[in-house]
C-alpha positions in Angstrom: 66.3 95.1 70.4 64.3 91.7 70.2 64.4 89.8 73.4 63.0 86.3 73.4 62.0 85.4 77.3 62.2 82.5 79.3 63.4 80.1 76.0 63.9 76.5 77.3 66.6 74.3 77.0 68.0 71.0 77.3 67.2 68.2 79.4 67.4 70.7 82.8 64.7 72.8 81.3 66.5 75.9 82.8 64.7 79.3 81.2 67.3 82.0 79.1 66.7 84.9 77.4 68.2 85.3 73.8 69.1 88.9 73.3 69.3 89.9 69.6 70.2 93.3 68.1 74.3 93.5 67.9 76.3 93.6 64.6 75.3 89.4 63.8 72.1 88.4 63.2 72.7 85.6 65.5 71.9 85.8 69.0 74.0 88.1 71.2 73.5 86.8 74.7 72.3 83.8 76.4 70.9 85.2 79.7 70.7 82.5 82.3 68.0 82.2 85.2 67.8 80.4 88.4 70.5 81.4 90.3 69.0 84.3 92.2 65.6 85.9 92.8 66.7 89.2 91.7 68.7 88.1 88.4 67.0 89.2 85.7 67.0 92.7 87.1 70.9 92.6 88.0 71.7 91.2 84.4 69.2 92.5 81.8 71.4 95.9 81.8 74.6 93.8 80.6 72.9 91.5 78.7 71.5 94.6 76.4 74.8 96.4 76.1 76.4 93.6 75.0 73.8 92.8 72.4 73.9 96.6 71.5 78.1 95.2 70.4 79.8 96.1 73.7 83.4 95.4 72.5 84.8 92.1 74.2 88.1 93.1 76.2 89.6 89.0 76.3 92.3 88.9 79.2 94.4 85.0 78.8 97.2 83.7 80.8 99.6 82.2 78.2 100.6 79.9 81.2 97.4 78.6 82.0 96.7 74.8 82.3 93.1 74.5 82.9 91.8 76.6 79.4 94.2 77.0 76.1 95.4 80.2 75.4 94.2 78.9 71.5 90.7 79.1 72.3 90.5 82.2 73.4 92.1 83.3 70.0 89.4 81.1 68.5 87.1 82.9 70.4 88.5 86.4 69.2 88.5 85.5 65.3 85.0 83.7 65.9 84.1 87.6 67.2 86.2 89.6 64.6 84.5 87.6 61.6 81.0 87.8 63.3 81.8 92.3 63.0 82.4 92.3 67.0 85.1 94.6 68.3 87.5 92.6 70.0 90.9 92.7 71.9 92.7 89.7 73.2 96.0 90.2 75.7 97.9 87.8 76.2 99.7 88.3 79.4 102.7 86.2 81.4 100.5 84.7 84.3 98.0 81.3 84.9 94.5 80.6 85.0 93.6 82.3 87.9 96.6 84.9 88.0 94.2 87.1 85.2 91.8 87.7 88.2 95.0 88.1 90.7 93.9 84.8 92.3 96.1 82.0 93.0 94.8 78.2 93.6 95.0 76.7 96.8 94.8 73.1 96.7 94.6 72.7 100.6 91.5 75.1 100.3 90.3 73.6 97.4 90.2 77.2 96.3 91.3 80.2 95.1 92.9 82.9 97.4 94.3 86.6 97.0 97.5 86.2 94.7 101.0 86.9 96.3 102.9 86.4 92.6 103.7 89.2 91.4 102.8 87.9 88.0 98.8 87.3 89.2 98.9 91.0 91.2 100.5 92.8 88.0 97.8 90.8 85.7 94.7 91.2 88.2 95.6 95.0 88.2 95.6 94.9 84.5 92.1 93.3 84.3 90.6 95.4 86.9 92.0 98.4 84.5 90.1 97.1 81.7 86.7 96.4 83.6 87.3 100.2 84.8 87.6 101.2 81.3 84.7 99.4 80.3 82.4 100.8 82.3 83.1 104.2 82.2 83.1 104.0 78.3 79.0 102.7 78.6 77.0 105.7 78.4 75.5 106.9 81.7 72.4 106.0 83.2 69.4 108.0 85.1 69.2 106.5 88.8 65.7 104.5 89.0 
């Protein structure tokens, strides 16, 4: 795995970290920094199982008005024709419902989801990020 550190970019000068070493020879991840003291140690693990071609599990509500349901099958094919494994679902809630959120404009934010749609959907999600994890190999305790 080749890990390029602390890569600048554009005009905020913020620091990444391009991850290579999946299926592409493009680069994997885009690891972020400045957010938290502690963030390259939180997200290096993720950021090398991803680049080692993690599959992407891609949850979309069909009814959501803030981000197409197209580009996340953009996304997908973009993936598929790059040799990632991919699976999109499609599923009957909004933008927030896929988390089991729903907006509150009076809050100006999300809240805990009373729809059934967002509850059945979040549970769905939370299903897949269980499955996910359990399928990475295990780790030794530092």
């Amino acid at each position: 795995m080749d890990v390029d550190r602390g890569v600048v970019y554009g005009p905020s000068r913020k620091a990444l970290d391009v991850y290579r070493g999946g299926p592409s020879p493009l680069p994997a991840v885009l690891l972020w920094h400045g957010r938290g003291p502690d963030e390259r140690d939180v997200l290096e693990p993720l950021a090398r199982a991803v680049a080692e071609s993690v599959p992407f599990w891609l949850v979309h509500g069909v009814h959501d008005p803030i981000v197409e349901v197209e580009r996340s099958r953009r996304f997908a094919a973009a993936l598929r024709g790059r040799g990632w494994p991919v699976a999109l679902l499609e599923v009957e809630s909004d933008h927030a419902g896929v988390v089991m959120t729903e907006y509150a404009a009076e809050r100006g934010r999300c809240v805990p989801a009373r729809d059934a749609h967002a509850v059945e959907t979040g549970l769905l999600t939370a299903r897949l990020i269980a499955d996910a994890a359990a399928s990475l190999p295990a780790r030794d305790p530092e």
